[in-house]
N, C-alpha and C positions, 0 to 999 in steps of 0.2 A: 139682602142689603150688600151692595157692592161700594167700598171706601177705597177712594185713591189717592196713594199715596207719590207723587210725581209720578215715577216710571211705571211703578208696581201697583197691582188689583189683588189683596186678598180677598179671599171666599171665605166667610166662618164656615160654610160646610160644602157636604156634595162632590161632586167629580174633581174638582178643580179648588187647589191650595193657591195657586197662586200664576201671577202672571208676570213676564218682563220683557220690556221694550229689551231689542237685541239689534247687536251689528248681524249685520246679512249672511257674515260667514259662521257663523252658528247652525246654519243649514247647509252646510258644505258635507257632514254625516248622516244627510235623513234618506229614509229606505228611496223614496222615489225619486228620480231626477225633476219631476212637475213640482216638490217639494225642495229641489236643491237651490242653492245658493247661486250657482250657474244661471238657472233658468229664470230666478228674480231678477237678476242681471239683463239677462236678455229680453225681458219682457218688457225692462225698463226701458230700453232704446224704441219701444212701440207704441207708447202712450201709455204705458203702466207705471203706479206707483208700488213698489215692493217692499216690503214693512215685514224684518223678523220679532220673534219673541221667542220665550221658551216659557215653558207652559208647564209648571209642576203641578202634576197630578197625584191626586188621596191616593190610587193606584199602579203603584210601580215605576212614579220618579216624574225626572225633567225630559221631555223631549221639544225638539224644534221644529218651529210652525211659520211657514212662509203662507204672508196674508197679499194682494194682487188686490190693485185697486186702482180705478180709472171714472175718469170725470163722464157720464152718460148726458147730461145739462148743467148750464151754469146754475153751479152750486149745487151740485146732485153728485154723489156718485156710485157707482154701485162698489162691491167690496167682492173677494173672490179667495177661496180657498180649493186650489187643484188637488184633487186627492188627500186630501188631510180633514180632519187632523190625522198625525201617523199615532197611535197609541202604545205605549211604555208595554213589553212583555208582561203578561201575568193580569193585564186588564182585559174582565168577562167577557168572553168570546160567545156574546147574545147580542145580536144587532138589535135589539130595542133599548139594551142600555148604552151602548156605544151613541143611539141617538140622542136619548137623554143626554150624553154626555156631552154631543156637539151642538145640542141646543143652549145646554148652559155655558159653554164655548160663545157660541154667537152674543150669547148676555153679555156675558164677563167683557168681549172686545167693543163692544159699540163704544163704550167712552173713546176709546183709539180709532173710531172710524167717524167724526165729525164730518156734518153733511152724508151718509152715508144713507142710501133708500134701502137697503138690502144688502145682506152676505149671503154668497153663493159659496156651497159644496157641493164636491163631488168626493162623497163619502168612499174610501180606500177599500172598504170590507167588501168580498163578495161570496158569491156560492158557488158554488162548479157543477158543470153540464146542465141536465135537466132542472135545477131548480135555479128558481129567481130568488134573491133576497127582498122582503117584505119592503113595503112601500115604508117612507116614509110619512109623520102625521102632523097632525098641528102643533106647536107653530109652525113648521115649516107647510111650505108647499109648491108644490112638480114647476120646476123652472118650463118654460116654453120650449126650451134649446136646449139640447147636451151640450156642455164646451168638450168634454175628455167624452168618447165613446165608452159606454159603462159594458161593452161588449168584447172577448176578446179569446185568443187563441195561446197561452204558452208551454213550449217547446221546453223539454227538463233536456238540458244541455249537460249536466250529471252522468248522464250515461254514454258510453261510447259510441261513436258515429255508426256501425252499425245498427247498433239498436235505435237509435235515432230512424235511420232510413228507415230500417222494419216495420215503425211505427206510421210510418207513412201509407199513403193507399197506394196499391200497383203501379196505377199510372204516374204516379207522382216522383216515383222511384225510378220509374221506363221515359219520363221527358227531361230528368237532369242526365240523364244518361244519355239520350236522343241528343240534346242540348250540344253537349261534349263530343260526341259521335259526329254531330254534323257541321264542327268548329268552331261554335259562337264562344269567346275567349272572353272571363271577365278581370276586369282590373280595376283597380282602387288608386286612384290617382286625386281623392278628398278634392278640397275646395279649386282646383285645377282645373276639374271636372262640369264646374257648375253652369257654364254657359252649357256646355252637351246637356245636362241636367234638365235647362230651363227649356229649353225649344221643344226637348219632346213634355217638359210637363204641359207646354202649351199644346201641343199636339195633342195630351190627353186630356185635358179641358175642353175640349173642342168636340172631341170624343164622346166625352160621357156627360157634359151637361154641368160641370163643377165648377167654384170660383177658385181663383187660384191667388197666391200673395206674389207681389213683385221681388226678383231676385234678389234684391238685400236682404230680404226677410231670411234666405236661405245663407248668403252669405256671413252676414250678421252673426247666425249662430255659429258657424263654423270658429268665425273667432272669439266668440265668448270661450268656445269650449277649447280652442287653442289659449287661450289665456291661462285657463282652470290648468289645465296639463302644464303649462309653462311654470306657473307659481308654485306647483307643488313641490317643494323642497325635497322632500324622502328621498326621489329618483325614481320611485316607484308609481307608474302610472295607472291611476283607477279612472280614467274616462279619455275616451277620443270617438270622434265623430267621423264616419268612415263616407265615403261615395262610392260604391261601387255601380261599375257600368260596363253593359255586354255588348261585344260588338262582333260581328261577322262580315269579313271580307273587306271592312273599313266602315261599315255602313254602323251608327251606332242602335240600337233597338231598344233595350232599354235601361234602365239607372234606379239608384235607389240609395237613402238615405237613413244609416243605421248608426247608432248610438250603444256605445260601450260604454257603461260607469257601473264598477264593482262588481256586483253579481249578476246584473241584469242589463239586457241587451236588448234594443227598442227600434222594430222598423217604425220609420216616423214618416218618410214620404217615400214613396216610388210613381216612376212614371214610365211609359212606353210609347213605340212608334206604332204606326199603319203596317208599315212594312213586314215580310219573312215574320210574323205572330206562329207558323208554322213549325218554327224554330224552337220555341220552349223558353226563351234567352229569362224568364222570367219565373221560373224554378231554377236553374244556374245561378243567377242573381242571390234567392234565399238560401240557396246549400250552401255557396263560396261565406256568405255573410253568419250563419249557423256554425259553421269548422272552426272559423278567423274566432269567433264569438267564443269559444268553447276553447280556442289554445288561448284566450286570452284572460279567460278563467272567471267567465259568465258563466253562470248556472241555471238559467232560463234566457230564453229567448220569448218576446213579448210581439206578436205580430200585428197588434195596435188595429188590434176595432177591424168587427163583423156586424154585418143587419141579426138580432136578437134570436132568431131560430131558422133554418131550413126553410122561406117562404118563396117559393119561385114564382113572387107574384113583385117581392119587394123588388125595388129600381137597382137595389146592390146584392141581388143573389147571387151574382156569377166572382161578387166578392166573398160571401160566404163560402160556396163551393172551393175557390181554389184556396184561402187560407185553412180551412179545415181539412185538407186533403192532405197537409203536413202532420197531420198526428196529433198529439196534444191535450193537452185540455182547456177545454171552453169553458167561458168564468163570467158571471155577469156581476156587474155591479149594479146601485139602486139609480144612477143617473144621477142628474143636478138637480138640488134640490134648493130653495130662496125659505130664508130666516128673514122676516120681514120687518124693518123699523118703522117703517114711513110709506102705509097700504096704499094712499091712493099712487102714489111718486112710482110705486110699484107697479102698480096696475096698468100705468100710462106704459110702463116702458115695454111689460111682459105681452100688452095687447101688440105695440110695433113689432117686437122681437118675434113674435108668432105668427103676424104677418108676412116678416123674413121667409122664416123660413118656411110657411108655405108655399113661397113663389121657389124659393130654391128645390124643393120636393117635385114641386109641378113640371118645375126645367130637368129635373132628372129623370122620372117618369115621361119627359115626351120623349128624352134623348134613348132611352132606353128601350119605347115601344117602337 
């Protein structure tokens, strides 16, 4: 029995004591930037509504839950939770009750998500290297589309830059070297930068078959995240969004788009040219961004989504290959998964959204064979 009390949802029992509507900066301390206060901000410039809460749990306290939510039909919308919920220290580290607990998650907010067909996670827990963590089960069930890549590579920036390279494969270690050797100079000149950014990301859309967002979308966050750093009173800065871009002889090659906040540090876009590919400019780009990451007192480096194992049949193995070739450890998460209110409103949508992204599959696969 769930009884609400204006802002607040108590639970008599189970994972979850209690629930409260929250201003947005209440997620200004949660582990993930997809969970930050920042990122609700920015998401809201795109047709997103972003809705905090803090969420007392039977195990190990209050933490802060950024909910994402966007109109799909009039009077429909779906609801969205990026990586969360984030769970309080000292809650059982067994992904079958972590799911329980985000099932009874998904109960407890539906009163707060009026008109809502569906809430989507992308549950935070994952496994490392060879194992997968277990599926998800009913209620929930496998969204059509990942929104967050439950796939991924990070870099323990804890260690000293040596042992960083060491951990690298040969080659990897012989093309930022090459890189350097044969001139290609990288520099960081942030939202400066973004028109160089956007031509070649359109150059690699072109490339490889991908859709790409219009440059406000890049610009936009630049200044969320210039905001965030501007407000922060202490003087002490826990986040800044970098551009770094390689260029040789003037010709630019390629750019990339990295995110610093706190301990953790997120390639989020890179893009490249046709040109001098000979050059490496594209290991140079991840070491400069790895060194800056680690004097900046990032403790991982997160290189943001691989295809799920070694297949050199899949349309992005040559992205596997070069992200894994930095060392690290590979982590998988269970993917998105839909907590469903309103099955058929569901069903209409997850049938369109899967048609999506078959045609997007099929456009990268031909650009690929």
């Amino acid at each position: 029995m769930v009884n609400i009390n204006k802002d607040r949802i108590l639970e008599g029992a189970g994972f979850i004591k209690g629930i409260n509507c929250a201003d947005l900066t209440v997620c200004e301390n949660a582990d993930s930037f997809l969970q930050s206060a920042m990122w609700g901000r920015f998401k809201s410039r795109f047709g997103w509504e972003a809705k905090a809460f803090v969420v007392d749990w039977a195990e190990g306290g209050e933490k802060p839950l950024l909910v994402l939510s966007r109109r799909i039909a009039p009077g429909i919308i779906m609801a969205y939770i990026p990586w969360g919920p984030e769970l309080p220290e000292g809650f059982p580290n067994d992904p079958h009750v972590k799911e329980e607990a985000a099932a009874e998650l998904a109960h407890a907010l539906r009163p707060f998500l009026p008109g809502a067909a569906f809430i989507r996670f992308d549950p935070p827990w994952f496994s490392v290297d060879g194992d997968f963590p277990p599926e998800l089960s009913a209620p929930f069930k496998r969204a059509a589309a990942d929104i967050q890549p439950p796939d991924t590579v990070l870099i323990d920036l804890a260690q000293g830059e040596e042992a960083i390279l060491a951990a690298m494969k040969p080659k990897w270690r012989y093309n930022i070297a090459l890189a350097e050797k044969r001139g290609v100079v990288v520099t960081s000149d942030g939202e400066k930068a973004l028109d160089v950014f956007y031509r070649l990301l359109k150059e690699t859309a072109a490339r490889d078959g991908i859709a790409i967002r219009g440059i406000e979308y890049y610009r936009t966050l630049f200044d969320e995240c210039g905001k965030e750093a501007a407000a922060n009173g202490s003087g002490e800065v826990h986040l800044k969004l970098h551009l770094y871009t390689a260029v040789h002889e003037g010709d630019a090659l390629a750019a990339i788009i990295v995110l610093f906040r706190g301990k953790e540090a997120s390639y989020l876009y890179g893009a490249s040219a046709n040109i001098k590919r000979n050059l490496m400019a594209s290991y140079a780009l991840q070491w400069r961004a790895m060194q800056e990451a680690k004097a900046f007192g990032c403790k991982e480096y997160d290189l943001f989504g691989i295809p799920p194992d070694e297949n050199p049949e899949h349309p992005m193995a040559g992205l596997y290959r070069f992200k894994t070739g930095f060392g690290g450890r590979i982590i998988h998460r269970s993917g998105s998964w839909d907590y469903i209110y309103r099955t058929a409103l569901c069903a209409l949508f997850s049938g369109a959204e899967r048609l999506r992204k078959k045609i997007r599959d099929r456009r990268k696969r031909r650009v690929s064979g």
